[in-house]
PDB file of N, H, CA, C and O in Angstrom:
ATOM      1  N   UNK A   1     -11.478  -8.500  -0.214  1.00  0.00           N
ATOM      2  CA  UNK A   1     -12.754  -8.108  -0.780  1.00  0.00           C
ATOM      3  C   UNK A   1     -13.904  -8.560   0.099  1.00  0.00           C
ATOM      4  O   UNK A   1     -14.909  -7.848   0.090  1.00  0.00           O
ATOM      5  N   UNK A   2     -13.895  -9.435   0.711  1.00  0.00           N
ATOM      6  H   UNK A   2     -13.079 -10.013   0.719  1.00  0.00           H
ATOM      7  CA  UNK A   2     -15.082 -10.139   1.988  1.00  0.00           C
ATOM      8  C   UNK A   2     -15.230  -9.007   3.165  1.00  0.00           C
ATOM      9  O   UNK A   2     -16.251  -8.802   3.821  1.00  0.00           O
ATOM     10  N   UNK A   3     -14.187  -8.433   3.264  1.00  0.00           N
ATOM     11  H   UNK A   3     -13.357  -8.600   2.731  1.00  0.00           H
ATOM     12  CA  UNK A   3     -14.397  -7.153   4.187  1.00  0.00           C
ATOM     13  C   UNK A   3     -14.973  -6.303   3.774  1.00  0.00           C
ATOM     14  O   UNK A   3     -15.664  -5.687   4.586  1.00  0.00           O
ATOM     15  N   UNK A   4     -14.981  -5.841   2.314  1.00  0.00           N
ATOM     16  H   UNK A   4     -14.420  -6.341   1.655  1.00  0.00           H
ATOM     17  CA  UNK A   4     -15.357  -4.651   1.646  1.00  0.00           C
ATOM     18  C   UNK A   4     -17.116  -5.284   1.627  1.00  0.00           C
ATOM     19  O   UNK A   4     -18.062  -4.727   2.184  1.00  0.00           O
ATOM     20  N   UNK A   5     -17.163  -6.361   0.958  1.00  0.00           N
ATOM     21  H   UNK A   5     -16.395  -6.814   0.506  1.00  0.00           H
ATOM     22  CA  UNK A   5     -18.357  -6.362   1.185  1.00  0.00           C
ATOM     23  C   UNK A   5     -19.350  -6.809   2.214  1.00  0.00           C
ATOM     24  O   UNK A   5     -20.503  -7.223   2.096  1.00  0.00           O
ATOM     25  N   UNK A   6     -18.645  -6.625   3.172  1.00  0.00           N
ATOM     26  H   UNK A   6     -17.708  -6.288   3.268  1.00  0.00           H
ATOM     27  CA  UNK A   6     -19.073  -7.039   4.755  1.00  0.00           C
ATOM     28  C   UNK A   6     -19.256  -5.848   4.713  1.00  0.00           C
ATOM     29  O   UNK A   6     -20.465  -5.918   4.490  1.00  0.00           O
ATOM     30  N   UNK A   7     -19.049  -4.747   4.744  1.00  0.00           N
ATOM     31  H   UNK A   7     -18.067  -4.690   4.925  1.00  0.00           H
ATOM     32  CA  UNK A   7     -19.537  -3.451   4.992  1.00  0.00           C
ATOM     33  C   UNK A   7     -20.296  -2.917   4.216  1.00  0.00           C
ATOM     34  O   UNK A   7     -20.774  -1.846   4.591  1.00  0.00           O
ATOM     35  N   UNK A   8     -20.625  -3.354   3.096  1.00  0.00           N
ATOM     36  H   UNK A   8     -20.237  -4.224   2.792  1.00  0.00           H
ATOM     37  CA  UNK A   8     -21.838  -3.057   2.310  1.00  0.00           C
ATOM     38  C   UNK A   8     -22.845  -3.782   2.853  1.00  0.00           C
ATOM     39  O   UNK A   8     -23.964  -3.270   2.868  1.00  0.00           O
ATOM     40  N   UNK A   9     -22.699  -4.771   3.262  1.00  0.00           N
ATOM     41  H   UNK A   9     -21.790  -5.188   3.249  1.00  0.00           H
ATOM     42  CA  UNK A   9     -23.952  -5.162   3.655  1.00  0.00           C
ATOM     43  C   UNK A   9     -24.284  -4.834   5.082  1.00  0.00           C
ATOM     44  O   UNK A   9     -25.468  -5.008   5.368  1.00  0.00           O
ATOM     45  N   UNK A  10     -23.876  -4.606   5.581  1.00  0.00           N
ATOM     46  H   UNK A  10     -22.913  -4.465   5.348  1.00  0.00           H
ATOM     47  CA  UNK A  10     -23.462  -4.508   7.423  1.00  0.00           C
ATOM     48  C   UNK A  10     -24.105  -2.550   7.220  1.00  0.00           C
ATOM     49  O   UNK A  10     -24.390  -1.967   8.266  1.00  0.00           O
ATOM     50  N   UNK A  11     -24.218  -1.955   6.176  1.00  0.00           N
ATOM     51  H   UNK A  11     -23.986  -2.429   5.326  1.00  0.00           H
ATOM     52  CA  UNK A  11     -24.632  -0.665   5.894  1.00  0.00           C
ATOM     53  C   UNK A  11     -26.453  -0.569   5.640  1.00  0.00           C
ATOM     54  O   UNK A  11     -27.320   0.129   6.166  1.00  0.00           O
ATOM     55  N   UNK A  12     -26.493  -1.772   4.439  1.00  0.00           N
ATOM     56  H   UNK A  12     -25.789  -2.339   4.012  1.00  0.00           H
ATOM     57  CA  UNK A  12     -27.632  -1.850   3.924  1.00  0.00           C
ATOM     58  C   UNK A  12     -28.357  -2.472   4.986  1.00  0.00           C
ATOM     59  O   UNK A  12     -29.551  -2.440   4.689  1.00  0.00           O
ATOM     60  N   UNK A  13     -28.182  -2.991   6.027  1.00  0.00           N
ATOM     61  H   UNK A  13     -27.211  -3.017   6.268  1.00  0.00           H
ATOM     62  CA  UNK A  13     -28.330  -3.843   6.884  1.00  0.00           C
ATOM     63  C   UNK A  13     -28.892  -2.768   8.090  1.00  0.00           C
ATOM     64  O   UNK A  13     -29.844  -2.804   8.870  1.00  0.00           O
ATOM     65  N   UNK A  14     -27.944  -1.926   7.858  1.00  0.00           N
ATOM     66  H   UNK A  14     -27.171  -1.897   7.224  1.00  0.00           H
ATOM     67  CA  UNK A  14     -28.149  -1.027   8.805  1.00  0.00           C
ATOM     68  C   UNK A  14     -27.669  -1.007  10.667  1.00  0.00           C
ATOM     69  O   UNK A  14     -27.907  -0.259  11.615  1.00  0.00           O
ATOM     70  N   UNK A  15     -26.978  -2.139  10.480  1.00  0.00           N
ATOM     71  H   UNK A  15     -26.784  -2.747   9.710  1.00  0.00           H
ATOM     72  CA  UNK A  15     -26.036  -2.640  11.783  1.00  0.00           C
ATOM     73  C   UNK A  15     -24.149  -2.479  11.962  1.00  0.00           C
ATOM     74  O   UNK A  15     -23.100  -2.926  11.498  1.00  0.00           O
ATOM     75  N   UNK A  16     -24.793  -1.304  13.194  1.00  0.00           N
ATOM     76  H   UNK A  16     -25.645  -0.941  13.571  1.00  0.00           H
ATOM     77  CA  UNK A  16     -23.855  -0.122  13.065  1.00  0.00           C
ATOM     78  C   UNK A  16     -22.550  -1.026  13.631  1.00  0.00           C
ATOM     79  O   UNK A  16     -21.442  -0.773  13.158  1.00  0.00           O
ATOM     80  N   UNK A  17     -22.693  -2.092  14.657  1.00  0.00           N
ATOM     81  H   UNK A  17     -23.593  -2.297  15.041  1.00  0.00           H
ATOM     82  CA  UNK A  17     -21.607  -2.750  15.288  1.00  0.00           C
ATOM     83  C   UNK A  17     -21.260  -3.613  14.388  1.00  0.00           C
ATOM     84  O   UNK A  17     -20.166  -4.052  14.741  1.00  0.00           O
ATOM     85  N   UNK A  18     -21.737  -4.319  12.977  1.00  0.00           N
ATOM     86  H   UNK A  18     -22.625  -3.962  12.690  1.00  0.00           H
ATOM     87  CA  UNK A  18     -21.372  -5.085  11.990  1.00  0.00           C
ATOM     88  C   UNK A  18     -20.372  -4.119  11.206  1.00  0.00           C
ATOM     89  O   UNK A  18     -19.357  -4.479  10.610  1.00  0.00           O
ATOM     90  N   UNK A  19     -20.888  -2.750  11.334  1.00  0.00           N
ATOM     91  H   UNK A  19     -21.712  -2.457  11.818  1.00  0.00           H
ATOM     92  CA  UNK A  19     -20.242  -2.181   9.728  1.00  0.00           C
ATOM     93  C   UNK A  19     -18.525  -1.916  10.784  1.00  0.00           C
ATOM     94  O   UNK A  19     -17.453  -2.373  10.385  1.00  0.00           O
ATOM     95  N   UNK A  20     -18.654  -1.228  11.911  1.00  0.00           N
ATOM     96  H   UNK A  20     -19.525  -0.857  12.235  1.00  0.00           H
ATOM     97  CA  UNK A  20     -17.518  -1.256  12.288  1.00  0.00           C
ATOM     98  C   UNK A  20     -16.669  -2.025  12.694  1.00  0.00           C
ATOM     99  O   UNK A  20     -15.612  -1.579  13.141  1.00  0.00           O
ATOM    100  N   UNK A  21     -17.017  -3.875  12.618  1.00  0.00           N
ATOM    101  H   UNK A  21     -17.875  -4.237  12.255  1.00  0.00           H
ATOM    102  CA  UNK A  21     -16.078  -4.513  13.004  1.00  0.00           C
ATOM    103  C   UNK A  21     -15.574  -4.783  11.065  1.00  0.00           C
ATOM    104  O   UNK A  21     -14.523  -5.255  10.634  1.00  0.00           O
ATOM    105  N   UNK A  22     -16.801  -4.264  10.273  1.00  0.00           N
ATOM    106  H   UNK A  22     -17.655  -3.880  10.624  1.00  0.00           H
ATOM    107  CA  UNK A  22     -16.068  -4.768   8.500  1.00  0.00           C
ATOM    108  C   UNK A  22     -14.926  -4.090   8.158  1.00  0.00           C
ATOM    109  O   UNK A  22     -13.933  -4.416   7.508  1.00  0.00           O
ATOM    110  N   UNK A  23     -15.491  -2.373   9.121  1.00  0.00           N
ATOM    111  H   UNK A  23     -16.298  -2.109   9.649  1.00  0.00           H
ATOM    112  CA  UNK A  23     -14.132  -1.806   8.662  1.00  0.00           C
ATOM    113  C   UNK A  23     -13.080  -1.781   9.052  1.00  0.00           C
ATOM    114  O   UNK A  23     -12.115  -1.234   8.520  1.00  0.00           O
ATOM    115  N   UNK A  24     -13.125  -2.577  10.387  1.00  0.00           N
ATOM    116  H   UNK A  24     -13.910  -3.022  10.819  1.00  0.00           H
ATOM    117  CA  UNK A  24     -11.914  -2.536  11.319  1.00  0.00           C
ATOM    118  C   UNK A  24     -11.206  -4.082  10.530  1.00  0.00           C
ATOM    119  O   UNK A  24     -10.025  -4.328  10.774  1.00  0.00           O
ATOM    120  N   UNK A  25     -11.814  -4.815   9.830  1.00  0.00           N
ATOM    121  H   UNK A  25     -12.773  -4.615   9.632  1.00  0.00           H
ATOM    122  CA  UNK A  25     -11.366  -5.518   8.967  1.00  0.00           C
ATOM    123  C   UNK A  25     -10.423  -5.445   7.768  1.00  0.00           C
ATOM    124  O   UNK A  25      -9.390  -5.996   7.387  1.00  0.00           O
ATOM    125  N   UNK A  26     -11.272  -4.504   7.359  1.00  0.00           N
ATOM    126  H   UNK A  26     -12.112  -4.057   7.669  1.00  0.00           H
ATOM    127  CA  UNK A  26     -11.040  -3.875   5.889  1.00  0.00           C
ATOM    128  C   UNK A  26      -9.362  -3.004   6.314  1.00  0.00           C
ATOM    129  O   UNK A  26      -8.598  -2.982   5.349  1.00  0.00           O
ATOM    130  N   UNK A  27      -8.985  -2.551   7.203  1.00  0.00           N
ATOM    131  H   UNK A  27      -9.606  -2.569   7.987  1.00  0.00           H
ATOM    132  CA  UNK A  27      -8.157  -1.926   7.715  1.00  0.00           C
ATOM    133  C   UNK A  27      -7.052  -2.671   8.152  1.00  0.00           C
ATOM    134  O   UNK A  27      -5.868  -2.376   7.989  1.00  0.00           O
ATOM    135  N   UNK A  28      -7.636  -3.915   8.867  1.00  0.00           N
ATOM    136  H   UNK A  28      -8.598  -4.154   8.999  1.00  0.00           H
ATOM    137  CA  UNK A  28      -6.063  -4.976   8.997  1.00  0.00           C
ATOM    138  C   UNK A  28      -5.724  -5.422   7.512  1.00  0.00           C
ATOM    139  O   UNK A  28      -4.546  -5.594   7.200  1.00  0.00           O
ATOM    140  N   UNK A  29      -7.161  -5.689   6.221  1.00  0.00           N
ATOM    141  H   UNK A  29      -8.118  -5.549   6.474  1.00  0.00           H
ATOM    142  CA  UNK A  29      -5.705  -6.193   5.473  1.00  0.00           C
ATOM    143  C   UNK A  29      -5.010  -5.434   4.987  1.00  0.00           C
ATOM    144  O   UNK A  29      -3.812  -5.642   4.796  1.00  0.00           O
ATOM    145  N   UNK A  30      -5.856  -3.980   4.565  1.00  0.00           N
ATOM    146  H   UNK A  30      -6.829  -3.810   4.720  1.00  0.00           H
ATOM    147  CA  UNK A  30      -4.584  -3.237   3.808  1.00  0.00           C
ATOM    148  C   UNK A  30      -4.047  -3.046   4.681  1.00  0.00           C
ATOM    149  O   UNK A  30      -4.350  -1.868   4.488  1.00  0.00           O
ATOM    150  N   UNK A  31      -3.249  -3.001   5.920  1.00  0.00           N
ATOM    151  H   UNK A  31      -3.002  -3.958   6.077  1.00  0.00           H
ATOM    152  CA  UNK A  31      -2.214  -3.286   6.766  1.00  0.00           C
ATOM    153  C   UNK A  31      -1.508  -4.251   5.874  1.00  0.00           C
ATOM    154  O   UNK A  31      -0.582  -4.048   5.089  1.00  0.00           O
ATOM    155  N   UNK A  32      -2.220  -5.467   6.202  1.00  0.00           N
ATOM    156  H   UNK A  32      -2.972  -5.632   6.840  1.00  0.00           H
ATOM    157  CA  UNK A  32      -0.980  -6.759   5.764  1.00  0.00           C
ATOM    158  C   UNK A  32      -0.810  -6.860   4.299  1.00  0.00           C
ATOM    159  O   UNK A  32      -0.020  -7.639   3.768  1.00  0.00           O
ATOM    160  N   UNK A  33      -1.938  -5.663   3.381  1.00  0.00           N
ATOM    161  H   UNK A  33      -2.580  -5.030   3.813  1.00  0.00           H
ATOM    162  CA  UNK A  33      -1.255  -5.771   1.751  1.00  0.00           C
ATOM    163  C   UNK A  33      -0.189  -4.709   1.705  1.00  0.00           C
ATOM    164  O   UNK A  33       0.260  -4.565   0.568  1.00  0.00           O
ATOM    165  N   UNK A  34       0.456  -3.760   2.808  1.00  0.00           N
ATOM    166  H   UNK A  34       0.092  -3.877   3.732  1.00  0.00           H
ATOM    167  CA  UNK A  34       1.151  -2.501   2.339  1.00  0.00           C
ATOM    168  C   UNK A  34       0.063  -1.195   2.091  1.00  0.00           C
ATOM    169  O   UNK A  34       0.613  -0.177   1.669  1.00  0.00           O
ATOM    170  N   UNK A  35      -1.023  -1.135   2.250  1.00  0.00           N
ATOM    171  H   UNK A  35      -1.469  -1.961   2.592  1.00  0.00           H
ATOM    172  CA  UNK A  35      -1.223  -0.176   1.736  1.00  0.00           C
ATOM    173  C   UNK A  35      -1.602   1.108   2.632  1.00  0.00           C
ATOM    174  O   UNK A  35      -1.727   2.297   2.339  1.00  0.00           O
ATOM    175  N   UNK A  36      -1.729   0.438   3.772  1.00  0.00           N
ATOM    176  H   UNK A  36      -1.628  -0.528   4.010  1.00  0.00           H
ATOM    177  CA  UNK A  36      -1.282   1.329   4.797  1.00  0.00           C
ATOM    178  C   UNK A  36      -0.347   1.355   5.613  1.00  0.00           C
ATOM    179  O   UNK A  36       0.517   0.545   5.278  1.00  0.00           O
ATOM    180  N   UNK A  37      -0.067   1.967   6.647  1.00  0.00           N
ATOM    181  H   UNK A  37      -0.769   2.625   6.920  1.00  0.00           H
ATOM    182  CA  UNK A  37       1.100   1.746   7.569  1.00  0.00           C
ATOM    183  C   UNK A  37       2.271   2.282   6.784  1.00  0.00           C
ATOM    184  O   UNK A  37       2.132   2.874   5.714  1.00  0.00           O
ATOM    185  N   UNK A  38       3.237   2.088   7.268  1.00  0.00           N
ATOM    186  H   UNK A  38       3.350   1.607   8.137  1.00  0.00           H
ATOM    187  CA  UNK A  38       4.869   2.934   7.422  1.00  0.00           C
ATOM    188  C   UNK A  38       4.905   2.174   5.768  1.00  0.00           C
ATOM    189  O   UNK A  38       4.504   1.111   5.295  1.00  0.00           O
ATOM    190  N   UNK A  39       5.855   3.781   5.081  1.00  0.00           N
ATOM    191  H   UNK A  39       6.181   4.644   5.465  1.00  0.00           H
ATOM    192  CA  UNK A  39       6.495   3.151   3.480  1.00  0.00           C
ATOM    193  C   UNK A  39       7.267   2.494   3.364  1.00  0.00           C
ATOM    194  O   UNK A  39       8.252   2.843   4.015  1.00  0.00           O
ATOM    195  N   UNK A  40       7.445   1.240   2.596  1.00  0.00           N
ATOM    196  H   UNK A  40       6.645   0.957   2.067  1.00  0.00           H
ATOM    197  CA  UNK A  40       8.464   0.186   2.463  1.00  0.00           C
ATOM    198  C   UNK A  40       8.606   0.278   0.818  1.00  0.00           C
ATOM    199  O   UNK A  40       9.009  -0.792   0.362  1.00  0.00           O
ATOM    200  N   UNK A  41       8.466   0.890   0.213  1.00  0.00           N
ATOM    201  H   UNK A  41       8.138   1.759   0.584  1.00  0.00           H
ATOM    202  CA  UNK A  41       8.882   1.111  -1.469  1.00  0.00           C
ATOM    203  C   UNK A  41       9.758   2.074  -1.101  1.00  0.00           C
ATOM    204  O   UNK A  41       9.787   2.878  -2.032  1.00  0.00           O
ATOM    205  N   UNK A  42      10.787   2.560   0.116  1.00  0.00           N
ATOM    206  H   UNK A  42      10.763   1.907   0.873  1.00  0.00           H
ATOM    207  CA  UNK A  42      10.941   3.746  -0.544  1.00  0.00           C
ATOM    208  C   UNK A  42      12.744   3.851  -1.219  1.00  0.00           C
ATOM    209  O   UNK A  42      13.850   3.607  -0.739  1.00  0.00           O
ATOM    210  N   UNK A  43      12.285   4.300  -2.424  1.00  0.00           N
ATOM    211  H   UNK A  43      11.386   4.499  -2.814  1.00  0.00           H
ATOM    212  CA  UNK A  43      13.961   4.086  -3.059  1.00  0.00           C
ATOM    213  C   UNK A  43      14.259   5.122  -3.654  1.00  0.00           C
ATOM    214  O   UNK A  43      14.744   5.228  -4.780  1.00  0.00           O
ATOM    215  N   UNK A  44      13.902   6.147  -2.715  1.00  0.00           N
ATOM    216  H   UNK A  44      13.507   6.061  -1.800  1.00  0.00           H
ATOM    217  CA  UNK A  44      14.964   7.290  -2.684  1.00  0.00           C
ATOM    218  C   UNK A  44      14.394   8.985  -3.926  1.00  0.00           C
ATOM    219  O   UNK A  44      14.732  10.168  -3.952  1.00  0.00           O
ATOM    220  N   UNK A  45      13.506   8.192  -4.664  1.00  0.00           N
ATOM    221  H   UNK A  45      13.231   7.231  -4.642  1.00  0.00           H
ATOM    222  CA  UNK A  45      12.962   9.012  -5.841  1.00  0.00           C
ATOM    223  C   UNK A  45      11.595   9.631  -4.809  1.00  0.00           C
ATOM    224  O   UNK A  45      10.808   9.284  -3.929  1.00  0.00           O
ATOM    225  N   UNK A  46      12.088  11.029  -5.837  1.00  0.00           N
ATOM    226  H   UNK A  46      12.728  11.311  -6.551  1.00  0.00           H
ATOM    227  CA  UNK A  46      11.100  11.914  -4.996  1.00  0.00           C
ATOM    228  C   UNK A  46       9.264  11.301  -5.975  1.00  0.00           C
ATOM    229  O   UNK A  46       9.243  10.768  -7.084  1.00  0.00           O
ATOM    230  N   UNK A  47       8.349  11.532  -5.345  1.00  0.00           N
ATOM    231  H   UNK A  47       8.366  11.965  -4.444  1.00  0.00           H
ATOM    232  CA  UNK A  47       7.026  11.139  -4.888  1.00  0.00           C
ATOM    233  C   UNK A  47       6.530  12.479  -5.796  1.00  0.00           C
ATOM    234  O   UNK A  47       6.486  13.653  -5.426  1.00  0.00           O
ATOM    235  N   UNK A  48       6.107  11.799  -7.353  1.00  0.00           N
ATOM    236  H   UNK A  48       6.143  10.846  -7.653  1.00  0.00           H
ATOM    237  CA  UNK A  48       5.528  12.910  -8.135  1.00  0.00           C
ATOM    238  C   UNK A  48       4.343  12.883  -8.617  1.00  0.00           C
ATOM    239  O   UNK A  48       3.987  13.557  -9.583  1.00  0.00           O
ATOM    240  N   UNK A  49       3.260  11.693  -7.657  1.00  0.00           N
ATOM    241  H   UNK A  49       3.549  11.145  -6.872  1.00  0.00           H
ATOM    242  CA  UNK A  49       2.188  11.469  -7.737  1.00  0.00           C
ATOM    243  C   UNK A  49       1.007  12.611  -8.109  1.00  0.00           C
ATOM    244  O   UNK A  49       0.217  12.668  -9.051  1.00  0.00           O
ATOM    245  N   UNK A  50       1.233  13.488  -6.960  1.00  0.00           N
ATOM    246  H   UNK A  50       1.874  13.442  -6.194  1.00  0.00           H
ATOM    247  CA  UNK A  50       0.468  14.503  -7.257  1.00  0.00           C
ATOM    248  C   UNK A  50       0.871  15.748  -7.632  1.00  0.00           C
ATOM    249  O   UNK A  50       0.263  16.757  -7.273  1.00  0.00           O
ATOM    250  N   UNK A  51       2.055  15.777  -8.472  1.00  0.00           N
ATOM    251  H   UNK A  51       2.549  14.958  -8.763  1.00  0.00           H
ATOM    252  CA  UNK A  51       2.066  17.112  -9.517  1.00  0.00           C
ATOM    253  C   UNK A  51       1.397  16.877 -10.740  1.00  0.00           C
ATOM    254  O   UNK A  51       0.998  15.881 -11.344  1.00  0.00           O
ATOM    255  N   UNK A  52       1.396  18.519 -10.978  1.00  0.00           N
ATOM    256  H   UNK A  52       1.719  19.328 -10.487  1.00  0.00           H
ATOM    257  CA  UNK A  52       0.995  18.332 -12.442  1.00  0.00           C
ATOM    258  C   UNK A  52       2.319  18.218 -13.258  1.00  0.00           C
ATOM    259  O   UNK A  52       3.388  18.730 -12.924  1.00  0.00           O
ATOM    260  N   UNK A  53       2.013  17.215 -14.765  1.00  0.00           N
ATOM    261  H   UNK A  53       1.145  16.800 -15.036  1.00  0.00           H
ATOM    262  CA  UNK A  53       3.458  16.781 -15.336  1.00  0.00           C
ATOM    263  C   UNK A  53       3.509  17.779 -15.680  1.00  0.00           C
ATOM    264  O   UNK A  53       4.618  17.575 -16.173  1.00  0.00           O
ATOM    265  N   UNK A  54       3.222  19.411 -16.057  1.00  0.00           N
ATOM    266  H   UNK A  54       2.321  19.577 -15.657  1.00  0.00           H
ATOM    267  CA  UNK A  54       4.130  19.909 -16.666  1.00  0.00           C
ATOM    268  C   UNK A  54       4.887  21.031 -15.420  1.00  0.00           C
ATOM    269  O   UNK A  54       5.135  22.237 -15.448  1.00  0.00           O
ATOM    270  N   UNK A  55       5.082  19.990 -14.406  1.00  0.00           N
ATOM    271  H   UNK A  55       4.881  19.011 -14.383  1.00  0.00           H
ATOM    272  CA  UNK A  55       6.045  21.093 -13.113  1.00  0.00           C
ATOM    273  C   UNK A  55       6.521  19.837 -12.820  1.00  0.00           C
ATOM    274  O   UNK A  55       6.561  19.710 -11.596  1.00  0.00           O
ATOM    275  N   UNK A  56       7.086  18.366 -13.678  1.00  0.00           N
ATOM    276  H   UNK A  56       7.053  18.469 -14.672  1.00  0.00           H
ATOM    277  CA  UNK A  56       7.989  18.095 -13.558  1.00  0.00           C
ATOM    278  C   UNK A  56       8.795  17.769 -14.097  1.00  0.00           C
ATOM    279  O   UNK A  56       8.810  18.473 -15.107  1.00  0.00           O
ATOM    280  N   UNK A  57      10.021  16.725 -14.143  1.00  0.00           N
ATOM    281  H   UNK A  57      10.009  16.154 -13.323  1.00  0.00           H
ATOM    282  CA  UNK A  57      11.089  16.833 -14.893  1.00  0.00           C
ATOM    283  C   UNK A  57      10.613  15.777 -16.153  1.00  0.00           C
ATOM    284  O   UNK A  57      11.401  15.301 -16.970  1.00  0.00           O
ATOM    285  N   UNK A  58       8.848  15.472 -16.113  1.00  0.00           N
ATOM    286  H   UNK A  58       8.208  15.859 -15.449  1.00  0.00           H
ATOM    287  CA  UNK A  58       8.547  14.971 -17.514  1.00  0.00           C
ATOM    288  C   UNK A  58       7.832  15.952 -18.499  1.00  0.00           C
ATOM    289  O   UNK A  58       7.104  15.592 -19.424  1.00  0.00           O
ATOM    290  N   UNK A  59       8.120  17.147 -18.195  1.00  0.00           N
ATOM    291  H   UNK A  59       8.711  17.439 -17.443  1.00  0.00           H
ATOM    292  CA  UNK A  59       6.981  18.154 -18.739  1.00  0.00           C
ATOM    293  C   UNK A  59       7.541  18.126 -20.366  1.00  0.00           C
ATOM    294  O   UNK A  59       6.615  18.043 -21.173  1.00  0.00           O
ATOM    295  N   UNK A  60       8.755  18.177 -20.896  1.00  0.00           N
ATOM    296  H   UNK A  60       9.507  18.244 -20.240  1.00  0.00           H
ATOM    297  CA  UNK A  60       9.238  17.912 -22.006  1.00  0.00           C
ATOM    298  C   UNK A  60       8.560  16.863 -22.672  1.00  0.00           C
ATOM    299  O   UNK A  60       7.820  17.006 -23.646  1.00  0.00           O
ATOM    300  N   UNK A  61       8.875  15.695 -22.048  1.00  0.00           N
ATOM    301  H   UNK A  61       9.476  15.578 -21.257  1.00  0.00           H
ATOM    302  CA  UNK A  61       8.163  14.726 -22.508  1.00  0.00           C
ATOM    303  C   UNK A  61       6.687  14.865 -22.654  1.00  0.00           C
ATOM    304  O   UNK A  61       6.189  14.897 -23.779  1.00  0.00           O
ATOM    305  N   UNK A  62       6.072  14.937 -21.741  1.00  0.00           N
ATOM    306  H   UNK A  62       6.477  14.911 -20.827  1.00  0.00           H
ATOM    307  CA  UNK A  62       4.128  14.717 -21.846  1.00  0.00           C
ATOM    308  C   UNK A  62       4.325  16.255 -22.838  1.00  0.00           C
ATOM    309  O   UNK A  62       3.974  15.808 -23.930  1.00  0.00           O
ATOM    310  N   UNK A  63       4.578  17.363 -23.032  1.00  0.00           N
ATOM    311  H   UNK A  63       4.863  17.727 -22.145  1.00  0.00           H
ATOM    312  CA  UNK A  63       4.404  18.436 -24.313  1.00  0.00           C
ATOM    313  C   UNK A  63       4.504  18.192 -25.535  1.00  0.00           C
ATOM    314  O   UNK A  63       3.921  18.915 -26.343  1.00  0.00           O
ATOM    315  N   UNK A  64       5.400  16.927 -26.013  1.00  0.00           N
ATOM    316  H   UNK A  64       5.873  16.339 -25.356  1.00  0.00           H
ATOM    317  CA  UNK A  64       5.643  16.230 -26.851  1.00  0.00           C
ATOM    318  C   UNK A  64       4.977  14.924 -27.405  1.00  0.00           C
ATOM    319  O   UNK A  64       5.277  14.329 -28.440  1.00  0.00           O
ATOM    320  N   UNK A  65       3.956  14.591 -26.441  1.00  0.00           N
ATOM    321  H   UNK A  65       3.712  15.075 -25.600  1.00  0.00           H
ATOM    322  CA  UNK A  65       2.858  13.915 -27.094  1.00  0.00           C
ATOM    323  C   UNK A  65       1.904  14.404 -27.685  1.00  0.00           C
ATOM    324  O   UNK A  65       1.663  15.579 -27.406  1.00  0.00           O
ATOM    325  N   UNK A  66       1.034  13.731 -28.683  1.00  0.00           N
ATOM    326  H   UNK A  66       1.230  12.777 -28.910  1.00  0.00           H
ATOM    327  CA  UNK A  66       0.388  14.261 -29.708  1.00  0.00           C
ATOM    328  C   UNK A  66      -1.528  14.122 -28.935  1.00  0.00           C
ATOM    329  O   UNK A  66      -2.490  14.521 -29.592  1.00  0.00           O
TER     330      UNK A  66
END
């Protein structure tokens, strides 16, 4: 979060070589949290993030809530 708001201020600030070393910050940790870089969750289940549920195999289910 010190990165994130290193670049808010490094914006409001208006210092263009501040904001790009916040984001070049902001970028190593989600590196080192997983959230970028190569997938390491992956266990084999297909990735149904961005369907809509009723084109997938929960569409039964979510039709059946009230």
């Amino acid at each position: 979060m010190a990165a994130r708001r290193a670049v808010g201020i490094a914006k409001r600030a208006g210092d263009r070589g501040a904001e790009t070393a916040a984001h070049e910050a902001v970028d190593r940790a989600k590196h080192a949290l997983g959230e970028r870089g190569p997938v390491w969750w992956d266990d084999g289940a297909p990735d149904l993030n961005r369907h809509m549920t009723r084109t997938t195999p929960y569409a039964d289910w979510f039709a059946a809530r009230d």
